[in-house]
N, C-alpha and C positions, 0 to 999 in steps of 0.2 A: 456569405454567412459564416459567420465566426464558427467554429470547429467545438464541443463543447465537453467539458474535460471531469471525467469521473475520478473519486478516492478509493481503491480498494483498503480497505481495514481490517487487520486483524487484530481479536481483542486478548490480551495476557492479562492474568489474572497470581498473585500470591507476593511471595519475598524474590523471586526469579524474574517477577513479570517486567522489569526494566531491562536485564540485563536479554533476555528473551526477544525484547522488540528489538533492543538492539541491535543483537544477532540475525536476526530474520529481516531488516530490514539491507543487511547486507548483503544477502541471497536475494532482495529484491534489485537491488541496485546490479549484481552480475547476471538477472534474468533480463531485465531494460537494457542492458548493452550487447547480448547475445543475440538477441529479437530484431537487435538494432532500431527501438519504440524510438517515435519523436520525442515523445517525453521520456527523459530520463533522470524523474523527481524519486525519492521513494527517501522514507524515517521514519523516527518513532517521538513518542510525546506520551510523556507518563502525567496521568488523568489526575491522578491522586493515590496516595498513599497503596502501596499492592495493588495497581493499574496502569497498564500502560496498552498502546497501542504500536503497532507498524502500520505504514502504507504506503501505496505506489500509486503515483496521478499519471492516468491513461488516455489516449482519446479518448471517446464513447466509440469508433467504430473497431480501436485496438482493446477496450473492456469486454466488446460483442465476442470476441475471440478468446480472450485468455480466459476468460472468468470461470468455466469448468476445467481449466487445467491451474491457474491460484487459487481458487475456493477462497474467497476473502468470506470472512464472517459477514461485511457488510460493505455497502457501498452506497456513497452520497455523489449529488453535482457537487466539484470541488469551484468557488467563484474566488478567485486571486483579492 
């Protein structure tokens, strides 16, 4: 059975909020290498105009773990 792989998200919001996910997606990217995660995906994507997000794609049984120590605002099944 395929392994099934969750998004944590966080949401920035203003004139910051790009350069914000940016930043924060690179603390996510040195937490996926310290963890030593199978997955070591994590970026940002800005929504629109003073919106952006970060996120890290985790297992589901490495999301069971982390998710009260990154507090993502939200989290979706991520399908490739």
């Amino acid at each position: 059975m395929e392994e099934k792989i969750i998004k944590f998200i966080w949401n920035y919001y203003g004139d910051p909020a790009e350069k914000t996910a940016e930043h924060h997606s690179i603390h996510l990217m040195e937490f996926a290498k310290a963890k030593e995660l199978k997955i070591q995906k994590t970026g940002w994507e800005t929504l629109k105009e003073n919106q952006a997000i970060a996120f890290i794609l985790l297992l589901e049984e490495d999301a069971k773990i982390y998710k009260d120590i990154l507090r993502p605002n939200r989290a979706e099944y991520f399908q490739e």
